[in-house]
C-alpha positions as semicolon CSV with decimal commas, in nm:
position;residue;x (nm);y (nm);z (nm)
1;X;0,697;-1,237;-0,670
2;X;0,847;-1,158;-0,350
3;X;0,986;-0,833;-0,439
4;X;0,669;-0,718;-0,595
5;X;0,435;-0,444;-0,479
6;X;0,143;-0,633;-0,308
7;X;-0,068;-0,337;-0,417
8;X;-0,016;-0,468;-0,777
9;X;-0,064;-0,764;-0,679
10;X;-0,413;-0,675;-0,550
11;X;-0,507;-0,473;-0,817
12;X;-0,435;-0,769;-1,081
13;X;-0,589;-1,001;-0,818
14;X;-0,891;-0,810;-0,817
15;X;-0,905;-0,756;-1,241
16;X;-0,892;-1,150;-1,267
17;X;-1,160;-1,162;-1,001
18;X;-1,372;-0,867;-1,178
19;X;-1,335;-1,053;-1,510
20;X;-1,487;-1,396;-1,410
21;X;-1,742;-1,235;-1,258
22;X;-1,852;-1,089;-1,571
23;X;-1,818;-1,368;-1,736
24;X;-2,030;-1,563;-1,478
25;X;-2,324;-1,252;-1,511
26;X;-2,312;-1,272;-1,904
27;X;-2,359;-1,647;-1,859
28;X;-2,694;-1,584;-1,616
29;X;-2,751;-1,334;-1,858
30;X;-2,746;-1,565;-2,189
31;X;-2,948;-1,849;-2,013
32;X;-3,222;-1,584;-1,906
33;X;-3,236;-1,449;-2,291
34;X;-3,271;-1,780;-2,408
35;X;-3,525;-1,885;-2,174
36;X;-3,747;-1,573;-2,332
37;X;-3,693;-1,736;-2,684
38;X;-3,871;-2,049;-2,543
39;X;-4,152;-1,892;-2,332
40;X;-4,481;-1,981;-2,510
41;X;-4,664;-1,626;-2,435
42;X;-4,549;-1,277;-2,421
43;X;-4,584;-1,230;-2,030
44;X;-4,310;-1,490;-2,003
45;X;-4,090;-1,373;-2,240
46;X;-4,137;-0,995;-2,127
47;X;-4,048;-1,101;-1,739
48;X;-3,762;-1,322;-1,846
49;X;-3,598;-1,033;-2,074
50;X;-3,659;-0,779;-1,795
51;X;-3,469;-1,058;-1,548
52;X;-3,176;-1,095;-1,795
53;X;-3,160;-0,745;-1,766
54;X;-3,141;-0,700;-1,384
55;X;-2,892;-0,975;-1,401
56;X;-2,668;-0,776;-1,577
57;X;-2,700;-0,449;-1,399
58;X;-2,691;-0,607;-1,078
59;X;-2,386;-0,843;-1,167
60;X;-2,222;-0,539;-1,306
61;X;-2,263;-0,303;-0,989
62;X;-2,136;-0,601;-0,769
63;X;-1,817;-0,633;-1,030
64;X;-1,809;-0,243;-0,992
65;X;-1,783;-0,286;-0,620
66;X;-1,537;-0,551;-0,635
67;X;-1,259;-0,358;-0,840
68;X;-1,351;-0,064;-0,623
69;X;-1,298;-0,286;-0,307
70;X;-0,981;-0,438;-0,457
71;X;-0,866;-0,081;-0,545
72;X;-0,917;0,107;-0,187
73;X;-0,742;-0,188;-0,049
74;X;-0,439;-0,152;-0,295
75;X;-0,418;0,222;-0,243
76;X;-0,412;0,214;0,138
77;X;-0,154;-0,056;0,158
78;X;0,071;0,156;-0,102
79;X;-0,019;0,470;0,124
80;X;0,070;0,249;0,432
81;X;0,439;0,105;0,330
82;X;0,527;0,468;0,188
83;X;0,458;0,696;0,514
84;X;0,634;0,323;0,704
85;X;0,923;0,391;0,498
86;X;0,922;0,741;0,566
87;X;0,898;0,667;0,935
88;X;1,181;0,440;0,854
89;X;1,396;0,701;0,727
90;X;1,363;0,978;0,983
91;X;1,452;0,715;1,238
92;X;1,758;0,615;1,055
93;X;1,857;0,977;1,013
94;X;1,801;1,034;1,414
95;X;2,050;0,735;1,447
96;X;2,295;0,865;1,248
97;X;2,308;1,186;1,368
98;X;2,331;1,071;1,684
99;X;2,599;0,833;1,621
100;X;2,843;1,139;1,411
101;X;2,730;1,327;1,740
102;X;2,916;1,082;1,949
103;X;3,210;1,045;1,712
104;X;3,301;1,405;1,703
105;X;3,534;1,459;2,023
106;X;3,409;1,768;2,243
107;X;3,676;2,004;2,328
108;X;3,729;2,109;2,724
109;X;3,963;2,317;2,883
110;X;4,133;2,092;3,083
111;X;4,262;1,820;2,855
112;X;4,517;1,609;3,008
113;X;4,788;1,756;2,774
114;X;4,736;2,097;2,920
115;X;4,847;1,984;3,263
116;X;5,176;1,867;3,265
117;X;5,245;2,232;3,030
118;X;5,097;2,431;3,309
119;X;5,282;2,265;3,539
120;X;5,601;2,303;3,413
121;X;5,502;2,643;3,328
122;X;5,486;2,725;3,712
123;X;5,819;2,562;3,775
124;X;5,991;2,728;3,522
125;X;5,822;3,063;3,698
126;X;5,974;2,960;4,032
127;X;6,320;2,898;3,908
């Protein structure tokens, strides 16, 4: 798991997350809808339908929310460790050329091999 992408690792995170959620609404859900079957009058049974109902809705939107939480999160990390790794890369490359910069010998006119033949250029000149 430790060379995984954490953003996978959110996203599935998340997905487990969203799922008991659900599960946990549809339960809320189930024990308002049986409630109805039991109320004595119509009133009761009408409210407690229409309250299994929000139930779900609202345990849906928050389960919505989550995964589109989970999934913002995921995508900025991703975004995050790819421009890091590009940052990563231009630095290296800066390094390197620097380093072939140094490593490549720059050519002057007055090595010290060109002295000595000068100078016995002149004496041979004088004799």
């Amino acid at each position: 798991m430790a060379d995984a992408d954490l953003d996978a690792i959110i996203r599935q995170v998340a997905k487990q997350q969203t799922k008991t959620l659900m599960a946990a609404v549809k339960k809320r859900r189930d024990r308002y809808v049986a409630l109805a079957q039991k109320a004595k009058d119509g009133e009761a049974r009408q409210r407690l339908r229409q309250m299994a109902k929000h139930a779900l809705e609202e345990g849906t939107a928050a389960a919505k929310r989550l995964q589109m939480s989970a999934d913002n999160a995921a995508d900025s990390y991703a975004r995050a460790m790819r421009k890091a790794a590009e940052v990563l890369a231009s630095q290296t490359a800066v390094v390197a050329k620097k380093a072939s910069a140094k490593k490549t010998p720059v050519k002057n006119a007055k090595t010290p091999a060109a002295k000595p033949v000068k100078a016995n250029a002149a004496r041979n000149a004088k004799a």
